[in-house]
Structure formats: structure tokens, C-alpha cells
N, C-alpha and C positions, 0 to 999 in steps of 0.2 A: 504494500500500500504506500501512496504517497504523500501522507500525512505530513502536514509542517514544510512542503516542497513549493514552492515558487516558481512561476517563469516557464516560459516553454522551451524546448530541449532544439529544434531548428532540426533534427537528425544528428549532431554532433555530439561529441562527448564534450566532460566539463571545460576543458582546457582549451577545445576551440572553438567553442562558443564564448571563451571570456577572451582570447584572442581576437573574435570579431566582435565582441561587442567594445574591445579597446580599440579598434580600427576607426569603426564606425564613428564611434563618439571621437577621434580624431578629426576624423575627415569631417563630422557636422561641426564643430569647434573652431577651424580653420578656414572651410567654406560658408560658415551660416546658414546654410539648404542643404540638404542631400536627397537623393530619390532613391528609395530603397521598397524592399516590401512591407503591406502594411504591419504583421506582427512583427517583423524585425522594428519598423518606426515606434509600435506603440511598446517593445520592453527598451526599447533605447532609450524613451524619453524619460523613464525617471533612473536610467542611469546615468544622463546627462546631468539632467538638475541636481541629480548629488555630487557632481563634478565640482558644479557653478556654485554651489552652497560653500563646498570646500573651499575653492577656492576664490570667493567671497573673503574667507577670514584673513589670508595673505600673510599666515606665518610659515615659519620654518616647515614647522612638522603639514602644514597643507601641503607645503612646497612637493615636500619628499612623499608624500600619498599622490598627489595628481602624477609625478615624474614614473610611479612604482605603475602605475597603470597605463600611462600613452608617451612615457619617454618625456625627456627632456629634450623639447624642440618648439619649434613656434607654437604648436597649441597651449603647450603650458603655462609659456610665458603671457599669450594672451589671456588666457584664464585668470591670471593674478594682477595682469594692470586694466586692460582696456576693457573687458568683462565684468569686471568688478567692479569697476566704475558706472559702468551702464545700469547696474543692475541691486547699486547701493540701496535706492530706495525702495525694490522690488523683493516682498516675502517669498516665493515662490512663481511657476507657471514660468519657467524662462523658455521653453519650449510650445508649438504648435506643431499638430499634426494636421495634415488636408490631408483627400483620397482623390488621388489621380488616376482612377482609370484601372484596365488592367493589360498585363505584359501579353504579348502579341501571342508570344511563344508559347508560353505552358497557360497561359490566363489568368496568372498569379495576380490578387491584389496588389496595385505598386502605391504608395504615398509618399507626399515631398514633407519633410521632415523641417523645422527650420525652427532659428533661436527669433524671440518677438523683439520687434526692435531692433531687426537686424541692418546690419549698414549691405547697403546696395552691392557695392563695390568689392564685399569679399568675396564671392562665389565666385569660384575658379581662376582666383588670386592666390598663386603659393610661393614661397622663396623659392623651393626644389626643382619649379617645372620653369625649363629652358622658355626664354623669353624669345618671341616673334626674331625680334634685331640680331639674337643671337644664333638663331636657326639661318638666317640669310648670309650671317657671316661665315660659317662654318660650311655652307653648299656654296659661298664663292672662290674658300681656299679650298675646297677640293677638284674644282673645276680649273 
């Protein structure tokens, strides 16, 4: 029996399913939107707001819990200043979910996942992904 059990299992075992759900709540952290399916969207979302809670308090030991779950890289540090900021005077709810529709392929429920209040401009804005100017540089020296 599964008494006392939480959350749905996606077909994965424990470890990778907490490996994608630290992906996931990366990738919406960093982009503000993601498209994903819908019960992946709805147990993300209160994995995320316990991210943003955490790191709301912006001490050490937050530091080293957000770093232990999605790495020490741009989404953390966004979590601790410019996240935090936004969402100072916010108890909860940093997260919406919509239903977009479903995938062509298997007919899977798909939903766009997004933090409220999100700034325009982050969605598919990342330090890691080669910039336009740098793509045209790199096919002129090879040519």
C-alpha cells in the first residue's frame, strides 16, 4: 500500500525523477515559461515555490540547499537576488499553470508553466547558448 506516499512516479525511479524535476525547475527559473506536460507542470509547481521561498531568505544555508538541488549556476544566483526581490512582498502563488492543448504525437496533455510576474525578456535568454553574432562568426572562419 501506498500510505503517506506523495506525487506521481512519471514511470521513473526515485533518482530520476528528482533529477528531472531539478532540470525542470532549472530550466523554468532561468526561462520564466516552460512547456512541458501537464502533471509534470502541476508537481513542479510546488517544487518550485519551495525553491523561491528558500530562497527568499538569502542566507548561507539557503545558498547551499538551492546549489545541492540545481547546481551552482545562473539559476541560483537568480533565485537569491532578482527573484527575491520581485517576490518580497509576495506570501506564496509564484507560479501559474495554463493548459495548452495536446502533443500531436502521443496526445499527451502539454501546459506552459510560468513564474507570475514574469519579465518578458527571459524566455530563451541563457549565458550557455551561443549567441546569433557568434554563430556567424564561427561559419565565416570556417569558410
Amino acid at each position: 500500500m501506498r500510505h503517506n506516499v506523495k506525487g506521481r512516479k512519471f514511470g521513473r525511479d526515485s533518482s530520476h525523477k528528482m533529477a528531472m524535476m531539478n532540470n525542470l525547475a532549472k530550466s523554468l527559473i532561468e526561462h520564466e515559461q516552460i512547456r512541458t506536460t501537464l502533471p509534470k507542470a502541476k508537481d513542479l509547481k510546488s517544487y518550485v515555490e519551495r525553491m523561491i521561498t528558500v530562497g527568499a531568505k538569502g542566507t548561507l544555508h539557503a545558498r547551499r540547499q538551492l546549489i545541492s538541488k540545481i547546481g551552482n549556476g545562473m539559476a541560483t544566483e537568480k533565485l537569491l537576488t532578482s527573484l527575491k526581490e520581485r517576490y518580497a512582498e509576495r506570501s506564496g502563488g509564484y507560479t501559474r499553470v495554463l493548459k495548452a492543448g495536446f502533443r500531436q504525437g502521443d496526445n499527451a496533455a502539454m501546459a506552459l508553466i510560468e513564474l507570475v510576474d514574469r519579465d518578458m525578456s527571459a524566455k530563451g535568454n541563457t549565458e550557455t547558448a551561443p549567441k546569433a553574432e557568434e554563430k556567424e562568426v564561427e561559419a565565416a572562419e570556417k569558410k
